[in-house]
C-alpha positions as a Python dict, from the first residue, in 0.01 Angstrom:
ca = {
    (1, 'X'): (0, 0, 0),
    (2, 'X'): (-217, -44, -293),
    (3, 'X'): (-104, 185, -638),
    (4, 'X'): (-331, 235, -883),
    (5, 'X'): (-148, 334, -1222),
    (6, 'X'): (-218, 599, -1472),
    (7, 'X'): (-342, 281, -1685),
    (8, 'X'): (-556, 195, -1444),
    (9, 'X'): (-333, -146, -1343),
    (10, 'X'): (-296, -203, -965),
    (11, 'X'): (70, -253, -786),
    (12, 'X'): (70, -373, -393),
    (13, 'X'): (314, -339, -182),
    (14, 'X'): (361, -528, 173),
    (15, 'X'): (165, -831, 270),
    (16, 'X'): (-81, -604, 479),
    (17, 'X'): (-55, -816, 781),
    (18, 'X'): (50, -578, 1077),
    (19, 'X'): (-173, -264, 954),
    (20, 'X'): (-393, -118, 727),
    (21, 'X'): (-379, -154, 401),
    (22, 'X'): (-388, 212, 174),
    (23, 'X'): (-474, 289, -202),
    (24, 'X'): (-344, 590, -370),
    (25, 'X'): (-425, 690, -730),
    (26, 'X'): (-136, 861, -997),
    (27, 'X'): (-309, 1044, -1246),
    (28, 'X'): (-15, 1132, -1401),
    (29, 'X'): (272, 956, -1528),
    (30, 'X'): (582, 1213, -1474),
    (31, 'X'): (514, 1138, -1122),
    (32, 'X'): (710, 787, -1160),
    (33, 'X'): (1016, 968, -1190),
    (34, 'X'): (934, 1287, -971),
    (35, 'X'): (837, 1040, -649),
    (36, 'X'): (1164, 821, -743),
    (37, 'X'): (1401, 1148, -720),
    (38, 'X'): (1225, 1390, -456),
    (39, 'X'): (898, 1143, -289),
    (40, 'X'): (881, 1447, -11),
    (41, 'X'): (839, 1752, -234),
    (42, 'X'): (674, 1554, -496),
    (43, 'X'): (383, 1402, -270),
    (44, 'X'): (283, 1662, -170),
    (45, 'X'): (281, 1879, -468),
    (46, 'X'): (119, 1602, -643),
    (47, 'X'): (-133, 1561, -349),
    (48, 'X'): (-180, 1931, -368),
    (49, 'X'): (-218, 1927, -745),
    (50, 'X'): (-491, 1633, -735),
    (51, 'X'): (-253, 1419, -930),
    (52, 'X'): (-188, 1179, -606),
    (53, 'X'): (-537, 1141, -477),
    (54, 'X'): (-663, 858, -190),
    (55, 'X'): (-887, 576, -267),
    (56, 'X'): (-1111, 324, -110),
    (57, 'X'): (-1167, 565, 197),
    (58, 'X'): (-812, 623, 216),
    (59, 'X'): (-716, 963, 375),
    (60, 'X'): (-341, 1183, 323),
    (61, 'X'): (-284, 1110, 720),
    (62, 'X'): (-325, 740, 642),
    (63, 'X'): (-72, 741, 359),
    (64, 'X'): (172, 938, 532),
    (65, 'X'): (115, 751, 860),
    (66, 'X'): (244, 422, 645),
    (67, 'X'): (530, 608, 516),
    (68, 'X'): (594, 721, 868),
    (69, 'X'): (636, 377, 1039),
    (70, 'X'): (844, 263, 759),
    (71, 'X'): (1126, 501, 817),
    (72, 'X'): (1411, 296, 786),
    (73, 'X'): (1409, 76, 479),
    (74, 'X'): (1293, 474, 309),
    (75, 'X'): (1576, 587, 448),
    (76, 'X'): (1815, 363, 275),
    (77, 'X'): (1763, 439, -62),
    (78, 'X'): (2042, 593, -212),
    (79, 'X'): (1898, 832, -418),
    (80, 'X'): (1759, 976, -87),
    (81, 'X'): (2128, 987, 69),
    (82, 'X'): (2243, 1154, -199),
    (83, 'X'): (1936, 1454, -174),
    (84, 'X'): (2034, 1456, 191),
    (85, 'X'): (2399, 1550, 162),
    (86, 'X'): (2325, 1799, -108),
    (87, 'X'): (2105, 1971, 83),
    (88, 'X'): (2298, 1970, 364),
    (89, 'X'): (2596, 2105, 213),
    (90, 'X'): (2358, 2380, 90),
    (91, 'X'): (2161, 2441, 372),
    (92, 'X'): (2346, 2750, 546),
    (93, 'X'): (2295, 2942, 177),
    (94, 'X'): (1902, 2780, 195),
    (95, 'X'): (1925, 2941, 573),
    (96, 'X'): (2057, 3274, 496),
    (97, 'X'): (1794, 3473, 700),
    (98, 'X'): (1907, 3872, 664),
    (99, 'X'): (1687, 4063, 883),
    (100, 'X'): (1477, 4161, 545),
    (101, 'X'): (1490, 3812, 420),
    (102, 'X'): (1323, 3700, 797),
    (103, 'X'): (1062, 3940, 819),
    (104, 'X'): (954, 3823, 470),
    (105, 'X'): (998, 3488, 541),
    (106, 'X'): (760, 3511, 874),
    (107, 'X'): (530, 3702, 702),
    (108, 'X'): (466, 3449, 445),
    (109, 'X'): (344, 3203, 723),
    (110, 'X'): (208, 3443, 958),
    (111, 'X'): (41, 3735, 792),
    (112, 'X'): (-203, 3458, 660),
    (113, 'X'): (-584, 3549, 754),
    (114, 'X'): (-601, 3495, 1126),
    (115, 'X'): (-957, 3356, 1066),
    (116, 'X'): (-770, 3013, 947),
    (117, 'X'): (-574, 3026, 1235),
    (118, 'X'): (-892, 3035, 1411),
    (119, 'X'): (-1024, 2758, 1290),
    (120, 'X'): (-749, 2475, 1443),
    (121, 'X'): (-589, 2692, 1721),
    (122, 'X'): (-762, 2736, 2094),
    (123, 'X'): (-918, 3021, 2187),
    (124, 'X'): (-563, 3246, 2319),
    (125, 'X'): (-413, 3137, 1922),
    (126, 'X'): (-112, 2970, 2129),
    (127, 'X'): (33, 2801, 1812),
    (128, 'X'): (351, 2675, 1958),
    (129, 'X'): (349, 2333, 2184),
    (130, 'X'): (129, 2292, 2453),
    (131, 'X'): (164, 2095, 2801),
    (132, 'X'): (-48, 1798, 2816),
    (133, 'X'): (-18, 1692, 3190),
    (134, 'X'): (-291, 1387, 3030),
    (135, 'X'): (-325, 1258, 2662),
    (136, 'X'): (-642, 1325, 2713),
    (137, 'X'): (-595, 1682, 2807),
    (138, 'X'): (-819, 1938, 2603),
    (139, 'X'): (-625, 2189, 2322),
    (140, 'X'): (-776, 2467, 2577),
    (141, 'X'): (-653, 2311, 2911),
    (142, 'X'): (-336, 2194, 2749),
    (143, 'X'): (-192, 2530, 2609),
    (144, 'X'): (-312, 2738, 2950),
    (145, 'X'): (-68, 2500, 3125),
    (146, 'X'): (232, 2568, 2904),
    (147, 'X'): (123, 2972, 2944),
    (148, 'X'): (161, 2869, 3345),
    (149, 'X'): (450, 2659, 3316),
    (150, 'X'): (668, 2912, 3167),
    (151, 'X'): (498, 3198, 3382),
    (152, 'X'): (633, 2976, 3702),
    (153, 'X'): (959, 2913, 3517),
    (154, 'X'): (1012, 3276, 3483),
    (155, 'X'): (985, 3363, 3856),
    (156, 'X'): (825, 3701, 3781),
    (157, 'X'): (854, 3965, 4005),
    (158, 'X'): (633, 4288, 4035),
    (159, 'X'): (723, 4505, 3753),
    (160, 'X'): (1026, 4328, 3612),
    (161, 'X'): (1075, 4416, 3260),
    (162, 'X'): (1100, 4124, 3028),
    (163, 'X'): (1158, 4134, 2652),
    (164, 'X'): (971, 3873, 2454),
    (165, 'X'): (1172, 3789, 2160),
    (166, 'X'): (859, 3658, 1865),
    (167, 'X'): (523, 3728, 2062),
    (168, 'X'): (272, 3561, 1816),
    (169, 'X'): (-70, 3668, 1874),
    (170, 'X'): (-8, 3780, 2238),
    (171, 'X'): (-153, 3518, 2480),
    (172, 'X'): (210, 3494, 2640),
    (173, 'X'): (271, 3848, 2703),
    (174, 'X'): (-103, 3926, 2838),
    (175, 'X'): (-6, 3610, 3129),
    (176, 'X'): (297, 3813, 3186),
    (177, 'X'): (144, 4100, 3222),
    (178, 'X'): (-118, 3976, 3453),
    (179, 'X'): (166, 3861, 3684),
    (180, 'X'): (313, 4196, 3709),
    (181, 'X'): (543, 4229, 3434),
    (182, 'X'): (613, 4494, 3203),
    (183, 'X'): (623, 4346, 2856),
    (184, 'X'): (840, 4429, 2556),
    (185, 'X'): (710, 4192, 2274),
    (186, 'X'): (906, 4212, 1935),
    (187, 'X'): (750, 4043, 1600),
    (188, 'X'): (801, 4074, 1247),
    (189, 'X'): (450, 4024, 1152),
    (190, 'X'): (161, 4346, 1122),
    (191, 'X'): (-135, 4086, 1079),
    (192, 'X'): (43, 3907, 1434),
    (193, 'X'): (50, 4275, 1595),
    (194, 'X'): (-255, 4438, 1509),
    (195, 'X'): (-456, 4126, 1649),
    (196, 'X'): (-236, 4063, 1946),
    (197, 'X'): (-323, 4443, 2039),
    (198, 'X'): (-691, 4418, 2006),
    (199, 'X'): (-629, 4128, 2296),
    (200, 'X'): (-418, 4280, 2495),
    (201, 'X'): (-638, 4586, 2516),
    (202, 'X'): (-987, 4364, 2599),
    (203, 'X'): (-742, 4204, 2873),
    (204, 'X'): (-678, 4561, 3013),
    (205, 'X'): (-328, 4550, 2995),
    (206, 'X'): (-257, 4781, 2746),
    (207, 'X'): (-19, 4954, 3018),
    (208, 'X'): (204, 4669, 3084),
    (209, 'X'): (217, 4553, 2733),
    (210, 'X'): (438, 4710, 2420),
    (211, 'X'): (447, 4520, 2100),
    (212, 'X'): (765, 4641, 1827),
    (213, 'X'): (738, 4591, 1505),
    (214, 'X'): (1164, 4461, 1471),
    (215, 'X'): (1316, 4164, 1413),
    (216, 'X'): (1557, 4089, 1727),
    (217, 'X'): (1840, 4176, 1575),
    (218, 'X'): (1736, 4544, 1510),
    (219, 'X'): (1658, 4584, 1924),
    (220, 'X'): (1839, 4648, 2235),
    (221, 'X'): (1817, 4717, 2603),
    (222, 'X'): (1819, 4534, 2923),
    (223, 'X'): (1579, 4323, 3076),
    (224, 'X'): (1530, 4123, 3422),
    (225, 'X'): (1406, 3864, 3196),
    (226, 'X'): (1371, 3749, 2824),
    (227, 'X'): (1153, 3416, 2687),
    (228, 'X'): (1148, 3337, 2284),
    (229, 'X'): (878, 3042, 2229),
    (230, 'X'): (876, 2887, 1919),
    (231, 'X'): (1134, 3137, 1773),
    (232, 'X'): (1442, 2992, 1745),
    (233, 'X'): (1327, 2734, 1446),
    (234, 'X'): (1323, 3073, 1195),
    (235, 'X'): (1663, 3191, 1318),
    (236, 'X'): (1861, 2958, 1076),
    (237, 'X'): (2194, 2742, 1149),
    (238, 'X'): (2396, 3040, 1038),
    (239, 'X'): (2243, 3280, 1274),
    (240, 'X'): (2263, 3094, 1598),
    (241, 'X'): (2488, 3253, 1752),
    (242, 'X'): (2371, 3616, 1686),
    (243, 'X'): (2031, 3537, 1848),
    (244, 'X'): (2212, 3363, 2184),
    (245, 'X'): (2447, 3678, 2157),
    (246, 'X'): (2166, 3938, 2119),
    (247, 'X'): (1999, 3776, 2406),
    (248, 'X'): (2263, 3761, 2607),
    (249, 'X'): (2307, 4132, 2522),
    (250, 'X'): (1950, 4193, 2644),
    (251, 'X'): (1996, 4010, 2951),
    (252, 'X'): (2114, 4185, 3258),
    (253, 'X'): (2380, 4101, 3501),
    (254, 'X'): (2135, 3875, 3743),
    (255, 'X'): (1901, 3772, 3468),
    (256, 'X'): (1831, 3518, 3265),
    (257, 'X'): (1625, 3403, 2988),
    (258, 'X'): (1344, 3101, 2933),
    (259, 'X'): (1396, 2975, 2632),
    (260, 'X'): (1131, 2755, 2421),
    (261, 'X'): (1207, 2539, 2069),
    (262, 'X'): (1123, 2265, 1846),
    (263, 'X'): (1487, 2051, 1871),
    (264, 'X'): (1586, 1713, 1716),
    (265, 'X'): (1748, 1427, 1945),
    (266, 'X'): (1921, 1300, 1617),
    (267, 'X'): (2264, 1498, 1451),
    (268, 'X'): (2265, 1805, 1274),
    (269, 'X'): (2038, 1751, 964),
    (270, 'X'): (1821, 1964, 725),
    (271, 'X'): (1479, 2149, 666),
    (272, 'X'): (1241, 1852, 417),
    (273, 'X'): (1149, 2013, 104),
    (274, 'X'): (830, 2061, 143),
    (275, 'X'): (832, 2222, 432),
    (276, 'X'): (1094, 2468, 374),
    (277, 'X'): (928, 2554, -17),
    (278, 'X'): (567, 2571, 147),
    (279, 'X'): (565, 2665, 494),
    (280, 'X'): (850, 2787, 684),
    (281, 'X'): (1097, 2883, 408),
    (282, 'X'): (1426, 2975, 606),
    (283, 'X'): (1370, 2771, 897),
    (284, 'X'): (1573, 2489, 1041),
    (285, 'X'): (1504, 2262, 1390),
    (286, 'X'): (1851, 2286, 1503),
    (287, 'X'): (2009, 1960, 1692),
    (288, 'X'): (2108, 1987, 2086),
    (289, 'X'): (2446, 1947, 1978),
    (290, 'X'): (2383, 2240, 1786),
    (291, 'X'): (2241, 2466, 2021),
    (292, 'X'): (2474, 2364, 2306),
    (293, 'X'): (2769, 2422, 2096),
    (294, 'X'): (2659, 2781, 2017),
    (295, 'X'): (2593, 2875, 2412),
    (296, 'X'): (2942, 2701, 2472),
    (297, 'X'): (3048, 2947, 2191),
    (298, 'X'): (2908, 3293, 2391),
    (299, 'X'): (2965, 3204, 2762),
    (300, 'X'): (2598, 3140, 2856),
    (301, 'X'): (2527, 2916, 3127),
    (302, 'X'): (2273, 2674, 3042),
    (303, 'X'): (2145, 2647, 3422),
    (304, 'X'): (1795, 2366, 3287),
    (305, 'X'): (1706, 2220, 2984),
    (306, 'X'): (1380, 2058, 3002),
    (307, 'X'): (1293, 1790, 2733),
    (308, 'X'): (931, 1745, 2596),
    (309, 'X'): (900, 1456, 2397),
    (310, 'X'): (531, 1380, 2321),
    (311, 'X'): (356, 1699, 2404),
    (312, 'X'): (371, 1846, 2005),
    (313, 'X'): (242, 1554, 1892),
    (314, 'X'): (-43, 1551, 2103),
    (315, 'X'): (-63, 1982, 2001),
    (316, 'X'): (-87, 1883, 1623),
    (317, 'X'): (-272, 1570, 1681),
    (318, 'X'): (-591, 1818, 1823),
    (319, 'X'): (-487, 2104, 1555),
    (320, 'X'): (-542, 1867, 1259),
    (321, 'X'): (-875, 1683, 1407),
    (322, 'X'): (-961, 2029, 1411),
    (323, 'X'): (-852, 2127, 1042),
    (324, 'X'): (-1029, 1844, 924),
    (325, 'X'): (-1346, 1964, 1157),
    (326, 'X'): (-1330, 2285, 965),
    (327, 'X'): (-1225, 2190, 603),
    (328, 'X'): (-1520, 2351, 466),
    (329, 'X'): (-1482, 2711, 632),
    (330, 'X'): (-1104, 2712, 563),
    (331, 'X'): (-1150, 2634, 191),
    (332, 'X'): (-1368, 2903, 167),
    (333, 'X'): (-1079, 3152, 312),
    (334, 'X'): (-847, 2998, 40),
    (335, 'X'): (-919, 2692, -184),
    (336, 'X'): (-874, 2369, -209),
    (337, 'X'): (-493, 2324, -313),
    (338, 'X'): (-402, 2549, -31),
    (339, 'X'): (-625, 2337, 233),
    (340, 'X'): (-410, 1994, 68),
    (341, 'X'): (-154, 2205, 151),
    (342, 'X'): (-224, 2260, 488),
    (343, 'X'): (-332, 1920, 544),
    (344, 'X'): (-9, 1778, 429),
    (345, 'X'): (202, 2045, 639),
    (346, 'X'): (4, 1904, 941),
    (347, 'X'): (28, 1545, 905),
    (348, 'X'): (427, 1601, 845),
    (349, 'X'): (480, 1782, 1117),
    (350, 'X'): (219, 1555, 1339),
    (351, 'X'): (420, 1212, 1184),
    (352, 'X'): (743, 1400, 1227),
    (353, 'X'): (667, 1430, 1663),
    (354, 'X'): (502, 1058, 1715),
    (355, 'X'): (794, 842, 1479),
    (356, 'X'): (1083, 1090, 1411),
    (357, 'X'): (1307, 1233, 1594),
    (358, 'X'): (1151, 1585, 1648),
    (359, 'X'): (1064, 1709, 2011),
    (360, 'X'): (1098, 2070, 2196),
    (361, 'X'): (1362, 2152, 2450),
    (362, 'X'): (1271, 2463, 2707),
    (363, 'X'): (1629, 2609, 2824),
    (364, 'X'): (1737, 2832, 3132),
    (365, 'X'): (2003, 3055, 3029),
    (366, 'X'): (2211, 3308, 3217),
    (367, 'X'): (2546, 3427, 3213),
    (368, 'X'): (2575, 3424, 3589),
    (369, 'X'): (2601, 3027, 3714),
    (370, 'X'): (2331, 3186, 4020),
    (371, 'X'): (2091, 3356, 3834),
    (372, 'X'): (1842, 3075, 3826),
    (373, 'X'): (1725, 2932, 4151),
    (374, 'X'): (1983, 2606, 4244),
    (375, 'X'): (1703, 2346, 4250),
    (376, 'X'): (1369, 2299, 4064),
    (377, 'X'): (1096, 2305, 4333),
    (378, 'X'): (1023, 2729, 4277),
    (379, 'X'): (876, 2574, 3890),
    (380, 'X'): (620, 2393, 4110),
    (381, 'X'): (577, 2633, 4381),
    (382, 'X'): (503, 2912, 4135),
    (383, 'X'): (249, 2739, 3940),
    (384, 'X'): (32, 2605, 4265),
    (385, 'X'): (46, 2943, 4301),
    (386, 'X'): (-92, 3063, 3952),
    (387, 'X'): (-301, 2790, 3982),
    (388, 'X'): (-428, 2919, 4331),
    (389, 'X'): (-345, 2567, 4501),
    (390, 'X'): (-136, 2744, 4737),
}
């Protein structure tokens, strides 16, 4: 890594023998001290600021791709321990997500113009993980097979009644609907609702389909089936077991529920700065030991837990080349500090999938230890059979 100073003098770093070599700029000199104390938040405030810029053809994703393989001699700087257990010890008050607080807090991320979303999501505005069967897959391709794959994992039924617990822009709940369900989709967001309708009605399913305007905690009923995808990561440590309670509440006595989530493979941790100041304020990817110790907590049976490891980073990996494709149109929606912004957010979270420990679990969960079919093969029966390879 090549610096060049507010002076205009030039520091290197690494011999630049096993990778590229990138040149950053500080315009500003309080940024010495701000990088030394909080290099997360402080990047990328500076980088959305203009006071960090890239040189020499340098790009953000290059810069943070460097910081990204070096990991481990970052992670031993004291100064970092010492921000990690203080916001640790702080990060149940940081995660305090009241159902006002929540709805807020979701709003701020998702009542954003849906024409950005547009602009880096695939046509059905899936913007949780998809299922890449191939690297290769298309964005398209790869998020219809994750609609399929938890279609088949949900063994549907003709009218079965399944509450969908955070139903983003719909593309879930119109599948269900198309295999016979009868959809209730809660969601916190109006800009989320009023476009997910719109879809739902040009799908002509308007019947099957009932979007509620409540945060989980504020609904009840019973259900053959319930699915939260992409979810759980707003729910906050402190809250964990209220959302496995309400949906085992939900859930009735031969039921069970699919359920979908960005997870770590590391111990308990925290939400980075950035992220939690700019993007998903509130949120937290909880650790398996985490999540396991809650359904321990409330009696649920946790009948499959199915690991994907590589399959975000391969999501974000198309939703940034697609960002970038789009730069233009999205600054002209906002401006350019919020595109930086967005940029950043994506290469994190991109960075975060391919060298960190981040992946997503997808859970069974049931309180009866035969709700869910004893062996696997009815995942891959159902979705020949969505597929119509049966």
């Amino acid at each position: 890594m090549r610096v060049i100073d507010v002076d205009g003098s030039v520091h290197t770093f690494g011999t630049g023998e096993n990778g590229p070599t990138v040149t950053i700029r500080i315009h500003d000199k309080a940024l010495h001290r701000k990088l030394f104390l909080n290099p997360e938040l402080a990047a990328g405030e500076a980088y959305m600021d203009g006071s960090l810029t890239m040189e020499d053809g340098s790009t953000i994703y290059d810069f943070m791709y460097l910081f990204s393989v070096n990991r481990a001699p970052l992670g031993a700087n004291p100064v970092q321990g010492v921000l990690r257990k203080f916001w640790k010890a702080f990060r149940r008050r940081q995660q305090q997500n009241s159902v006002e607080r929540a709805k807020r807090q979701a709003q701020h991320h998702y009542d954003l113009s849906t024409d950005l979303y547009r602009l880096f999501l695939d046509e059905g505005l899936n913007y949780s993980c998809a299922y890449y069967r191939r690297p290769e897959d298309t964005l398209e391709e790869a998020q219809d097979a994750k609609l399929t794959h938890l279609v088949a994992k949900l063994d549907l039924k003709p009218d079965m009644e399944v509450l969908e617990i955070g139903g983003g822009w719909g593309s879930l709940a119109i599948r269900m609907a198309q295999a016979g369900a009868r959809v209730t989709s809660l969601n916190v967001s109006p800009e989320q609702v009023r476009i997910a309708q719109e879809r739902v009605d040009a799908a002509g399913v308007s019947d099957k389909v009932k979007f509620v305007l409540k945060d989980y905690r504020e609904y009840s009923g019973k259900f053959d089936r319930v699915i939260s995808v992409g979810m759980m990561e707003h729910v906050g440590i402190g809250h964990l077991d209220a959302y496995f309670g309400k949906i085992r509440e939900v859930m009735s006595d031969d039921g069970y529920a699919v359920v979908h989530s960005i997870g770590r493979m590391t111990p308990p941790g925290t939400t980075g700065p950035f992220i939690r100041k700019y993007i998903f304020p509130g949120g937290y990817v909880p650790a398996l030991s985490e999540v396991f110790a809650s359904t321990e907590r409330l009696g649920l049976w946790v009948c499959d837990a199915e690991i994907l490891r590589l399959h975000y980073y391969y999501t974000i990996r198309d939703w940034r080349i697609r960002f970038e494709a789009n730069r233009e149109a999205a600054e002209n929606i906002y401006d350019e500090a919020f595109c930086r912004m967005w940029e950043f957010y994506l290469c994190a979270v991109e960075l975060g999938f391919l060298h960190g420990s981040n992946m997503v679990f997808q859970l069974f969960l049931s309180t009866e230890r035969d709700a869910v079919p004893i062996i696997r093969d009815f995942i891959q029966d159902n979705e020949r059979s969505l597929n119509g390879l049966d």
